[in-house]
VEXDREN-2710 file (C-alpha; in Angstrom, 1 decimal):
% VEXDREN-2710
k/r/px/py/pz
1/UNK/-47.3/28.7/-39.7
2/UNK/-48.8/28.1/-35.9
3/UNK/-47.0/27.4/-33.1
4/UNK/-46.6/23.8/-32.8
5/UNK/-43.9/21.3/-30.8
6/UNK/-41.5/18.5/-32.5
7/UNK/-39.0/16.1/-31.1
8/UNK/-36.2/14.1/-32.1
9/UNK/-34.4/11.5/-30.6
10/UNK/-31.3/10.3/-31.3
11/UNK/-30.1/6.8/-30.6
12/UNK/-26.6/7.1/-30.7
13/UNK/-23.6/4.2/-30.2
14/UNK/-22.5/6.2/-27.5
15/UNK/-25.3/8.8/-26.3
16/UNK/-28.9/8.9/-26.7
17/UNK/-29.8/12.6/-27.2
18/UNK/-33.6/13.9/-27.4
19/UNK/-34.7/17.3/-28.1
20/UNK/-37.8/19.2/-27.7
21/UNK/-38.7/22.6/-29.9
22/UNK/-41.8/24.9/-30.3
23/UNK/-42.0/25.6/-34.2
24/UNK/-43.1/29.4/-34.2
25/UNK/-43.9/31.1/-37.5
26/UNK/-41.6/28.9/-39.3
27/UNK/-38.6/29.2/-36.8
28/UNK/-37.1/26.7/-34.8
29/UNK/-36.9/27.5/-30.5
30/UNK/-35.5/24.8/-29.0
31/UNK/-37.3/24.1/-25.6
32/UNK/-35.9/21.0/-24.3
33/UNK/-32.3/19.2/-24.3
34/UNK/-31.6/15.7/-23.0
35/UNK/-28.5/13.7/-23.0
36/UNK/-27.7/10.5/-21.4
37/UNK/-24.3/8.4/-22.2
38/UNK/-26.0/4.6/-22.7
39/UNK/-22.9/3.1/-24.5
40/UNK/-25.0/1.1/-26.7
41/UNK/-21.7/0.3/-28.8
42/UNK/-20.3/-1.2/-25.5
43/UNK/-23.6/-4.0/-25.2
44/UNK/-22.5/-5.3/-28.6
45/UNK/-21.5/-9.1/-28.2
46/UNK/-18.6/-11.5/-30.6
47/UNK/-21.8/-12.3/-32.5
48/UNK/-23.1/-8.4/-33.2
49/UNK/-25.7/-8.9/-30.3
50/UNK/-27.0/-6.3/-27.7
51/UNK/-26.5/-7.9/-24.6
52/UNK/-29.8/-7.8/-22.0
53/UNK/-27.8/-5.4/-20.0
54/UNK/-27.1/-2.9/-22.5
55/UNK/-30.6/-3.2/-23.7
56/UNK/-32.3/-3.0/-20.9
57/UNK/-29.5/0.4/-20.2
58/UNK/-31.0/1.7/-23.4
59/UNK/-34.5/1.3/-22.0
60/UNK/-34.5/2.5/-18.6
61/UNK/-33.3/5.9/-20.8
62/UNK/-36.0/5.8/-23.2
63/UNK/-38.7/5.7/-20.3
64/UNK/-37.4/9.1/-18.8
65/UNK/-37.5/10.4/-22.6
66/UNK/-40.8/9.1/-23.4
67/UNK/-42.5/11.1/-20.4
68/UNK/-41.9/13.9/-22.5
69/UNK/-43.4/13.0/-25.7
70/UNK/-46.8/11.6/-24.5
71/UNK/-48.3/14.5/-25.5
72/UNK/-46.5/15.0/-29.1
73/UNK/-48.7/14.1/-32.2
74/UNK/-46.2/10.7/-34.4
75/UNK/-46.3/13.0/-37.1
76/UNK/-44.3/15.6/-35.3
77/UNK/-42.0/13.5/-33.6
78/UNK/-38.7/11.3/-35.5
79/UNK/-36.8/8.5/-33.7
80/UNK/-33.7/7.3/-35.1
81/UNK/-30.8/4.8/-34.3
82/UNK/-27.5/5.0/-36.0
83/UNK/-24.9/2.7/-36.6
84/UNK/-24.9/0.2/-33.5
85/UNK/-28.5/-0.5/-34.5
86/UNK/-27.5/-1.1/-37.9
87/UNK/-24.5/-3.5/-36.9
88/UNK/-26.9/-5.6/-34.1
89/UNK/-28.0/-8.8/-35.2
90/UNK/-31.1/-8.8/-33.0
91/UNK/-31.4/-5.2/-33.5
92/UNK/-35.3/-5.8/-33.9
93/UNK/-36.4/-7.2/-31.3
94/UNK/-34.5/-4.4/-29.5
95/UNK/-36.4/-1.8/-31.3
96/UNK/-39.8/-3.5/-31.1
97/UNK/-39.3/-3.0/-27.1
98/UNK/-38.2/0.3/-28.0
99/UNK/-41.6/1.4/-29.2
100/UNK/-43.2/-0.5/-26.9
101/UNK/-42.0/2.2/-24.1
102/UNK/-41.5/5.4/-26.5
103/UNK/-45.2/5.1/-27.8
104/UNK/-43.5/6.0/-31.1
105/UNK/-41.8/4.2/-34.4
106/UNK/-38.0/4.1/-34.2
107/UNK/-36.0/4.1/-38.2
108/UNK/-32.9/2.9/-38.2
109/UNK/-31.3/4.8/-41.0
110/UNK/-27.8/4.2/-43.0
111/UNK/-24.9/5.8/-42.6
112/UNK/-24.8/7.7/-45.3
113/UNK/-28.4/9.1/-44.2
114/UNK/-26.7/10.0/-41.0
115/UNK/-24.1/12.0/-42.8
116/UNK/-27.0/13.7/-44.5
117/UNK/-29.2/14.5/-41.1
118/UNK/-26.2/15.4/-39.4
119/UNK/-24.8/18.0/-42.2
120/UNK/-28.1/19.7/-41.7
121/UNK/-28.3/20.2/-37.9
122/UNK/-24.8/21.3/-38.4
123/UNK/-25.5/23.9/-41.3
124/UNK/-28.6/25.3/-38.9
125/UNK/-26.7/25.4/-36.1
126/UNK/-23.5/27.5/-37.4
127/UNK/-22.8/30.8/-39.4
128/UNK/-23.1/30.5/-43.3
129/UNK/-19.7/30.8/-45.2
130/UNK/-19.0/31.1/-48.8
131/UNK/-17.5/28.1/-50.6
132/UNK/-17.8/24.1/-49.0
133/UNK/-17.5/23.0/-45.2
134/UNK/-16.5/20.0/-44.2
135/UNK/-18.5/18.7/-41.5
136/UNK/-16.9/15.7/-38.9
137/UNK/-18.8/13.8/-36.8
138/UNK/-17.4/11.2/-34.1
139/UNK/-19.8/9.0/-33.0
140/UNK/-19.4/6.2/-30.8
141/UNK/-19.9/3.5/-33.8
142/UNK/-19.1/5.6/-37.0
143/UNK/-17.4/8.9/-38.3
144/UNK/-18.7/10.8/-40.8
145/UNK/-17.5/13.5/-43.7
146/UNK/-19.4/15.4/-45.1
147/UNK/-18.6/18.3/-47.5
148/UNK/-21.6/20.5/-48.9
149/UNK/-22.4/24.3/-49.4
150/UNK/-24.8/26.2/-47.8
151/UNK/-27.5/23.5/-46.7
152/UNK/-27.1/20.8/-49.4
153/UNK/-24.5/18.1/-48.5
154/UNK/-22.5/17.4/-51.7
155/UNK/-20.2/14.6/-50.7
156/UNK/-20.8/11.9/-47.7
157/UNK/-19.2/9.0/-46.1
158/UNK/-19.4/6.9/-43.3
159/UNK/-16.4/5.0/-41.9
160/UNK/-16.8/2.6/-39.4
161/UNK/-14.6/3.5/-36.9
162/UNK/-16.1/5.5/-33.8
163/UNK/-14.9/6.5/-30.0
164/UNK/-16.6/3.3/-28.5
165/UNK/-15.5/0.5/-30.8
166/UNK/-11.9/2.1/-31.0
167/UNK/-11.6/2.6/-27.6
168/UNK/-12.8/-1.0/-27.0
169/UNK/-10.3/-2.4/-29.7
170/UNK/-7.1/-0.7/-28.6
171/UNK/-7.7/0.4/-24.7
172/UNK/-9.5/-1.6/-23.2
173/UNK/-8.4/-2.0/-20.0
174/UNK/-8.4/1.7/-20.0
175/UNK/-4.8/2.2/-20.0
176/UNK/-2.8/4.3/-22.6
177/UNK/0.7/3.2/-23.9
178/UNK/2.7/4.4/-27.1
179/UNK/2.3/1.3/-28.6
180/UNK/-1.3/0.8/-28.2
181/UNK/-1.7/4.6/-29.4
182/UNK/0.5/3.9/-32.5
183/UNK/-1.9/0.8/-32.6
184/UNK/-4.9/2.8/-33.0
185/UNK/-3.8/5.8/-35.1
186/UNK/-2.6/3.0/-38.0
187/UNK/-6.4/2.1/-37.5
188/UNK/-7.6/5.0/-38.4
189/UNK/-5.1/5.5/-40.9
190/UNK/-6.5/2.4/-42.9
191/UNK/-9.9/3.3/-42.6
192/UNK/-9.3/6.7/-44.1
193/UNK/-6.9/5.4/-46.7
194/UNK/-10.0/4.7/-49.0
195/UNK/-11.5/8.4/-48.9
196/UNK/-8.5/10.6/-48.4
197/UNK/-7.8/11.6/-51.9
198/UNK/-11.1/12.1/-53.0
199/UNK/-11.8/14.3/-50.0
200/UNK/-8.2/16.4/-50.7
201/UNK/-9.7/16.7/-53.9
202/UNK/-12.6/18.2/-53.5
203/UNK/-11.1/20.8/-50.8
204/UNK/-13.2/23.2/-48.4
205/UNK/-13.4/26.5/-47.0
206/UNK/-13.9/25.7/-43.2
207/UNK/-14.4/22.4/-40.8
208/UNK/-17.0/22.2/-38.3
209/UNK/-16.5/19.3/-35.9
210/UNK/-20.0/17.6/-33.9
211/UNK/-20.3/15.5/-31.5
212/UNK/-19.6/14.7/-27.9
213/UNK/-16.2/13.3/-28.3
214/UNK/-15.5/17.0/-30.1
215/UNK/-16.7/19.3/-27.7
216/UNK/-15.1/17.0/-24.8
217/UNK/-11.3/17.7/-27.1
218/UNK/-12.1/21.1/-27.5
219/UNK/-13.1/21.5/-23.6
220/UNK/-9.8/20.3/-22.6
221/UNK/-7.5/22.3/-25.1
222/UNK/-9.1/25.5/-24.3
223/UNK/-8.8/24.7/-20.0
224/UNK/-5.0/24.1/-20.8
225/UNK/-5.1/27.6/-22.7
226/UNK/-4.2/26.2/-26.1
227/UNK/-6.7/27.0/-27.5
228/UNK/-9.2/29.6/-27.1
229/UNK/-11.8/28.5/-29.4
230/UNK/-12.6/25.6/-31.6
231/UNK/-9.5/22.9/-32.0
232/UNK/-6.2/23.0/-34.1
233/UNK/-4.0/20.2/-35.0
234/UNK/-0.9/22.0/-32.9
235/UNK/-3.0/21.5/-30.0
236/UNK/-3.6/18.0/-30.8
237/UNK/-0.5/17.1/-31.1
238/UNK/0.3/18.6/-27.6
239/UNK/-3.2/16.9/-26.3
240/UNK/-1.0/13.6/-27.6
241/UNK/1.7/14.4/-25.6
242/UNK/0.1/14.7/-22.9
243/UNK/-2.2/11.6/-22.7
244/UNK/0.8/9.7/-23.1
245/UNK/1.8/10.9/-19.6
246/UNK/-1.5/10.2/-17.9
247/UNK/-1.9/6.3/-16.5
248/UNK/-5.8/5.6/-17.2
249/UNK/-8.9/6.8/-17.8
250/UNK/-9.6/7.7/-14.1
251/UNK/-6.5/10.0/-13.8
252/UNK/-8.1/11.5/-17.3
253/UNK/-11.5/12.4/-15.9
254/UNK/-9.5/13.8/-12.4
255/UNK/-6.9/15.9/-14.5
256/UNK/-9.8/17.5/-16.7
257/UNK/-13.1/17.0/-15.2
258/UNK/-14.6/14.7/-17.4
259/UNK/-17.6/12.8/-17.0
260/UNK/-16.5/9.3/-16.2
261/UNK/-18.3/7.7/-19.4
262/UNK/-16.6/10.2/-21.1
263/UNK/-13.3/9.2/-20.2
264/UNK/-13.9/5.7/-20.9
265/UNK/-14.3/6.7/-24.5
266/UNK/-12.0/9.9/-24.6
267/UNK/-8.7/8.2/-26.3
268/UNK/-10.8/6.3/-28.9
269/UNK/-12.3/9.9/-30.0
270/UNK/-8.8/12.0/-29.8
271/UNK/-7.5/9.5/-31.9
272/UNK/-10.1/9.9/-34.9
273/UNK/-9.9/13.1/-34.5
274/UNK/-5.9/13.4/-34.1
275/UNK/-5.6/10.9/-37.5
276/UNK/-8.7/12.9/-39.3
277/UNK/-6.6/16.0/-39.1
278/UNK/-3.1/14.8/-39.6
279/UNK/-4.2/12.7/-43.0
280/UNK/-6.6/15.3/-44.4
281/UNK/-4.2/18.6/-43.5
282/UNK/-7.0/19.8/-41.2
283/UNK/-5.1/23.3/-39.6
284/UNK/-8.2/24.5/-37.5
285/UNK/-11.9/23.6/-36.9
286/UNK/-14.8/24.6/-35.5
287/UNK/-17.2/23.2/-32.9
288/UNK/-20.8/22.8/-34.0
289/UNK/-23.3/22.3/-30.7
290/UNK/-26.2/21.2/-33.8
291/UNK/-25.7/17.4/-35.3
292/UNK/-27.9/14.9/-35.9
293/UNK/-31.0/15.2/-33.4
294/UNK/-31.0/18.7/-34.9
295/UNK/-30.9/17.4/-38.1
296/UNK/-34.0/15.3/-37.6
297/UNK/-35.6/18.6/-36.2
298/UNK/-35.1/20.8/-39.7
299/UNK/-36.0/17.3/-42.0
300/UNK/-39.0/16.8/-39.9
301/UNK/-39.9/20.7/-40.5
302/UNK/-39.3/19.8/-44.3
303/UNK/-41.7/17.0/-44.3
304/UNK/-44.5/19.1/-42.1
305/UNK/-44.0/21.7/-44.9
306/UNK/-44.3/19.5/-47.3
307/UNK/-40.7/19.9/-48.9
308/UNK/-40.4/16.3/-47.9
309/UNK/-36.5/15.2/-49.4
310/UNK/-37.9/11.4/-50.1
311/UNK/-39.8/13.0/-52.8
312/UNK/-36.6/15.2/-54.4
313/UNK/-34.6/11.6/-54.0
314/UNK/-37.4/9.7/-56.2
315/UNK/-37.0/12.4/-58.7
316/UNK/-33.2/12.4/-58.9
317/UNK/-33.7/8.7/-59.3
318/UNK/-35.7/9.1/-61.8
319/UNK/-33.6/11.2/-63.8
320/UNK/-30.5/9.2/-62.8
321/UNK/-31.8/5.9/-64.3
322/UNK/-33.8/7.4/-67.4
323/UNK/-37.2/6.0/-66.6
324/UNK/-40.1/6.3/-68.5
325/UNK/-41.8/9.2/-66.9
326/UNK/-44.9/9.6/-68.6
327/UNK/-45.6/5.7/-67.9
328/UNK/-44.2/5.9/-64.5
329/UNK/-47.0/9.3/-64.0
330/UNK/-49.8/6.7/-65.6
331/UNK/-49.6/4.1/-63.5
332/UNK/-49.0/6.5/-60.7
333/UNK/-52.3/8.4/-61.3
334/UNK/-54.6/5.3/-61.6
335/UNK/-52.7/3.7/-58.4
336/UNK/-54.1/6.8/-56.5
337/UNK/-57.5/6.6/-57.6
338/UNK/-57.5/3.2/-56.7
339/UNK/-56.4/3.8/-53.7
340/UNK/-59.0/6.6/-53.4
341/UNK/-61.7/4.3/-53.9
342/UNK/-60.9/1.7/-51.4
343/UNK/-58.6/3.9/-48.8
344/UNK/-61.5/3.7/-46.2
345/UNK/-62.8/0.2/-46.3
346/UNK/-59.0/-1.0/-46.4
347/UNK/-57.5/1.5/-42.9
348/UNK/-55.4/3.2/-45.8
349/UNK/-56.1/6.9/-44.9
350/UNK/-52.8/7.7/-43.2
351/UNK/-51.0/10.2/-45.7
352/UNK/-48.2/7.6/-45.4
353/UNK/-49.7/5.2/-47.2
354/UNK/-50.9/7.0/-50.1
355/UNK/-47.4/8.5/-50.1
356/UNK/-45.4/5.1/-50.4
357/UNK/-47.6/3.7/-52.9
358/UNK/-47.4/7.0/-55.8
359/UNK/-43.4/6.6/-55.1
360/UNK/-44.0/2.5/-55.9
361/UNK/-45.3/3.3/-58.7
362/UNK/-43.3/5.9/-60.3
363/UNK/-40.0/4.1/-59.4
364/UNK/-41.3/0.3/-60.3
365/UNK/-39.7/0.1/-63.5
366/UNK/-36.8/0.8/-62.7
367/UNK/-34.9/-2.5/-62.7
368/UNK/-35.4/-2.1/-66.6
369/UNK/-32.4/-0.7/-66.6
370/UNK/-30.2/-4.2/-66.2
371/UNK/-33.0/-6.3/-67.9
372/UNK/-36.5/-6.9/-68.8
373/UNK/-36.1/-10.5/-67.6
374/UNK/-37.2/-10.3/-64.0
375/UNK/-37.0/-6.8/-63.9
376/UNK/-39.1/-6.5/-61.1
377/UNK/-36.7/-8.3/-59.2
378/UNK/-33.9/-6.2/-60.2
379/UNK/-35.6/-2.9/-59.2
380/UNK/-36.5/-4.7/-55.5
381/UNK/-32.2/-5.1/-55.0
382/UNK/-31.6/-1.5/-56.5
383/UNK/-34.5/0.1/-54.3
384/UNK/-33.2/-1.8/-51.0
385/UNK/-29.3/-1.7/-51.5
386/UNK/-29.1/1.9/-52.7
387/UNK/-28.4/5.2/-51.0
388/UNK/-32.1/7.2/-50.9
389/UNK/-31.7/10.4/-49.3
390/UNK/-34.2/10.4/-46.4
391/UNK/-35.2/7.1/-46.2
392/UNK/-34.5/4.6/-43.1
393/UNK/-33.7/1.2/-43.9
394/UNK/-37.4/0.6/-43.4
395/UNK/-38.7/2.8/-45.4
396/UNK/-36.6/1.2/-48.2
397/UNK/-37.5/-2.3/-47.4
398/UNK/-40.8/-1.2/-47.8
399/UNK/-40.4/0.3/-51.1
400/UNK/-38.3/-2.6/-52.2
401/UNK/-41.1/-5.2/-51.5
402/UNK/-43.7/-3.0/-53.1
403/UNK/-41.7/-2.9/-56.5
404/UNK/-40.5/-6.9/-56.1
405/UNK/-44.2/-8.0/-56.1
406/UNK/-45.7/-5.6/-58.8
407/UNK/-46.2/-8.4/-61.5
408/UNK/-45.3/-12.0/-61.6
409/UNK/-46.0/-14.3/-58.1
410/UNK/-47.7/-12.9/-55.2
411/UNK/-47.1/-15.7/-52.7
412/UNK/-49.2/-15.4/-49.1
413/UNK/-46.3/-14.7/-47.0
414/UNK/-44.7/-12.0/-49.8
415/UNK/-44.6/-9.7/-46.9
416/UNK/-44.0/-11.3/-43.5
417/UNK/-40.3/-9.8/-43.6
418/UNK/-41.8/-6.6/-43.1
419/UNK/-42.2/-4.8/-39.8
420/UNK/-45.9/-6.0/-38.0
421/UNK/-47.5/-2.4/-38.7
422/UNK/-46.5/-2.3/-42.3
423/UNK/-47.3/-6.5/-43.7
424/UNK/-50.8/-5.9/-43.6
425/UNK/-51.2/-2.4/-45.4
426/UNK/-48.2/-3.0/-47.7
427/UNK/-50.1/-6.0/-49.2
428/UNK/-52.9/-3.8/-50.0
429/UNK/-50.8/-1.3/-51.5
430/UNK/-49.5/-3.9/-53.8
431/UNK/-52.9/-5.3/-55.2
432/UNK/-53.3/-1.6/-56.2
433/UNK/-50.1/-1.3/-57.6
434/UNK/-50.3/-4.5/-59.8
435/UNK/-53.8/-3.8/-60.4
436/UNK/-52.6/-0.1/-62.3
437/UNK/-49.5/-1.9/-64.1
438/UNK/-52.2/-4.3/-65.8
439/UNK/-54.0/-1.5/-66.7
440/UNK/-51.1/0.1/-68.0
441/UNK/-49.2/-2.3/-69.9
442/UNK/-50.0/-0.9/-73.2
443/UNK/-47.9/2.3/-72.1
444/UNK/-50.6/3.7/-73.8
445/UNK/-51.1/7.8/-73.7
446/UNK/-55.3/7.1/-74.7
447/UNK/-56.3/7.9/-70.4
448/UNK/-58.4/4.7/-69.2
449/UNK/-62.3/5.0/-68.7
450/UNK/-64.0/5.6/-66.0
451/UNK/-63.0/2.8/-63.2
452/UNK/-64.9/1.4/-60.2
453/UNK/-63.0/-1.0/-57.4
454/UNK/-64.9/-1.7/-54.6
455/UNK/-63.6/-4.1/-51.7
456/UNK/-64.8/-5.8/-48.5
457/UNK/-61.5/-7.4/-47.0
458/UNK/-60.0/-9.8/-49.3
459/UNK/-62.8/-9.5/-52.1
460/UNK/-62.4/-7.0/-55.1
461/UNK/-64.7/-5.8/-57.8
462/UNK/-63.1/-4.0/-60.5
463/UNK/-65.7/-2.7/-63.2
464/UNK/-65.2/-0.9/-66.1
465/UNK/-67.6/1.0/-69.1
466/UNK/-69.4/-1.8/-70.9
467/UNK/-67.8/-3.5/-74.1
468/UNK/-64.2/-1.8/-72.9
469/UNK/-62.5/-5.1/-72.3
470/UNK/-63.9/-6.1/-75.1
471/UNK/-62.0/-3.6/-77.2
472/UNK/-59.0/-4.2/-75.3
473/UNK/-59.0/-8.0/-75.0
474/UNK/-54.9/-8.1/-73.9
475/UNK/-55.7/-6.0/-71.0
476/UNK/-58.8/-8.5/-70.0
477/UNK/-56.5/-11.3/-70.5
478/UNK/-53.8/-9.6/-68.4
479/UNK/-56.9/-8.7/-65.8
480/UNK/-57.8/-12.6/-65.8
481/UNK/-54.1/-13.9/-65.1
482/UNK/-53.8/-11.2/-62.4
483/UNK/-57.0/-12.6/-60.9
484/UNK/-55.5/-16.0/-60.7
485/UNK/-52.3/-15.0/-59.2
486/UNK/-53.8/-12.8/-56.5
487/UNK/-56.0/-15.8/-55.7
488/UNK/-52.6/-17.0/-54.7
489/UNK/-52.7/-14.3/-52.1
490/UNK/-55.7/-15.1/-50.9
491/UNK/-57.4/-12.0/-52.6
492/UNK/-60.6/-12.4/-54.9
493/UNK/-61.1/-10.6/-57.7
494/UNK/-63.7/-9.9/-60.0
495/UNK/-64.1/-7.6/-63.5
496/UNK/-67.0/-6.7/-64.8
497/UNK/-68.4/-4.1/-66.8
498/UNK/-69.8/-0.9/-64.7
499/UNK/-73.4/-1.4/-63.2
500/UNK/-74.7/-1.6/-59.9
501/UNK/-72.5/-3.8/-57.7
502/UNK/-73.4/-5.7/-54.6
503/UNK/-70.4/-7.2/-53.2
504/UNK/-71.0/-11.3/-51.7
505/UNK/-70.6/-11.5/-47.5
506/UNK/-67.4/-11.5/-47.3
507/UNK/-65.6/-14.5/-44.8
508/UNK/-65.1/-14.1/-40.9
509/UNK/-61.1/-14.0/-41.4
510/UNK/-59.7/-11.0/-42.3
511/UNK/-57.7/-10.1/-45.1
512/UNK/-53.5/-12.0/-44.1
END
């Protein structure tokens, strides 16, 4: 593979993190690190809304990171915010600016996601050892556990509990007392309580610990020698000891050099970590310096090699539901060449597009599995609820509307809910889509003729070999009550039988 540069930014609760590498024969040499400790959690309102300030925080940040991506192709670069973004009620209009500055599209992914990204910066980033790890990771909204072996996460979860939000619940005013600390470990406490004896259960070889909060513990139980690598649970339990004898976060940052944004969030971290031990009978564990930026960094490598892990997850879904794969592989196959046909005259050439609608297709039946009766519907709530390794919550939404509008209504506005960049495009997709179910609802294995669709914004001609439809008079009735619905859409369709085809002007709008 040639030498090429990829970035990955990280939009953390706590800290934004960005990194630059050079790929190099199929190796990863990390050029370029950048931290800076927004508090994003912090900017979070009674009502789950960024504040101005912390927004405008976050951007200032993102300026000084987006100088160095101006010259770094979209496809090589992966934005992603975590769980304060998921939890912010005007979240959007925050990541809409975001773009604005970065020049590039920012996911928000779920937490589970997270766990996954961050188990695979992690496994890059440390020695292999035989048998399960169990990766922690404190961020400044969320923890996460993962166990897996090797490179494949085989267990995650995502509690929401992180060094911001606890350290804004229980210390606020920056002070520590025993109560207050009792206070916050019984927090913790609960919020494990649900995963603790699966995790016990399961068991591991080793713990790696990521994350700021981490390597700030393990900084300050190896300077007061207890330690001398990594962090045990005695030296916890003495690191508890002696917060308890320090007055504030000020004397914290004096007594052991921390960065004063640090500090602030210091007690909320121990204690996650402190509880995470105690409950799970954690003895020892190592410190990781890859997470999640570097996770995006070896899933981005994936995708540019394409060993994309959206296409494993369709598969395992697939399989997991018991879908009809020869159908779902028809449908699939004449969505493409429709798409084929028409790509150019409707801006569909990205490989993104082409991507999202075979996956459509090859997953659109799957709400069969609850009902026939609205099944469609079904599969949209599945496809947008569910856990789908690799996907942000956009790309699911996406997927989701796709399958929810492959038969039945096809009001104007099916699509308005989706980001600006994708309503347009994603509508397109879908007249393809339903256009290759029709075809398809025989289920068939006899392959369909020779098919021509031709377009010019919102007008379509579909021909087929003369006295086809006439054979197959179902699928021209189906054809004729599709045409009617997507006139509903504002899309005009017309079937024919092949010939020479001259398509009418088309209007002065565009296609909605």
């Amino acid at each position: 593979m040639s030498s090429d540069f990829v970035a990955a930014i990280d939009l953390g609760s706590n800290s934004f993190h960005m990194i630059v590498a050079r790929i190099a024969n199929g190796r990863v040499q990390v050029l370029d690190r950048l931290r800076e400790m927004v508090q994003l959690a912090a900017g979070l309102d009674s009502r789950n809304r960024l504040s101005p300030q912390s927004q405008q925080r976050a951007l200032d940040c993102l300026a000084r990171f987006g100088q160095r991506l101006r010259h770094i192709p979209p496809t090589r670069v992966r934005i992603v915010g975590t769980n304060t973004l998921r939890q912010a009620r005007n979240s959007a209009e925050f990541v809409a600016r975001a773009e604005q500055v970065l020049g590039h599209k920012v996911e928000i992914v779920a937490g589970q996601e997270e766990a996954r990204l961050i188990y695979l910066g992690v496994a890059h980033s440390v020695g292999d050892v035989p048998g399960q790890r169990l990766v922690v990771d404190i961020g400044g909204g969320s923890t996460e556990l993962i166990i897996g072996e090797q490179f494949d996460p085989l267990h995650l979860a995502s509690l929401r509990m992180g060094c911001v939000s606890i350290s804004r619940h229980c210390f606020g005013n920056g002070r520590v007392t025993a109560g207050r600390l009792r206070e916050a470990e019984l927090l913790v406490q609960l919020n494990l309580e649900p995963v603790r004896e699966e995790y016990l259960a399961r068991g591991w070889e080793v713990v790696t610990g990521a994350s700021g909060s981490i390597k700030a513990i393990q900084d300050v139980v190896v300077s007061e020698g207890w330690c001398r690598e990594g962090i045990s649970l005695d030296a916890l339990r003495r690191l508890r000891t002696a917060l308890l004898e320090v007055r504030d976060t000020a004397e914290i940052a004096s007594r052991w050099q921390l960065d004063p944004a640090r500090a602030r969030v210091f007690f909320g971290g121990f204690v996650i970590l402190h509880g995470l031990c105690e409950t799970l009978g954690v003895q020892q564990l190592e410190v990781s310096e890859g997470a999640l930026r570097e996770g995006l960094i070896y899933d981005l490598l994936g995708r540019i090699r394409h060993e994309d892990v959206r296409d494993r997850t369709i598969a395992d879904v697939i399989g997991r539901f018991g879908l009809d794969e020869a159908q779902a592989g028809r449908v699939s196959g004449t969505a493409l060449e429709l798409h084929r046909q028409v790509r150019a005259k409707w801006q569909l050439t990205g490989k993104e597009a082409r991507h999202v609608l075979e996956r459509a297709a090859r997953l659109h039946e799957i709400g069969l599995l609850l009902t026939h009766d609205q099944y469609h519907r079904h599969g949209a709530y599945v496809l947008e609820h569910s856990d789908l390794p690799g996907y942000s919550r956009d790309d699911q939404r996406l997927l989701s509307a796709l399958v929810g509008r492959h038969r039945r209504s096809f009001p104007a506005d099916a699509f308005s809910h989706l980001p600006k960049d994708w309503a347009r495009p994603a509508r397109r997709l879908c007249v393809l889509l339903r256009l290759a179910v029709v075809l398809h609802r025989g289920r068939s294995s006899e392959p369909l003729p020779a098919i021509s669709l031709r377009v010019d914004r919102q007008r379509l001609v579909l021909r087929l070999p003369a006295g086809w439809l006439d054979q197959h008079p179902l699928t021209r009735a189906d054809l004729e009550i599709e045409a009617r619905q997507l006139r509903k859409a504002g899309f005009d369709l017309e079937i024919g039988r092949s010939g020479p085809v001259t398509l009418p002007p088309a209007p002065a709008a565009g296609l909605p």
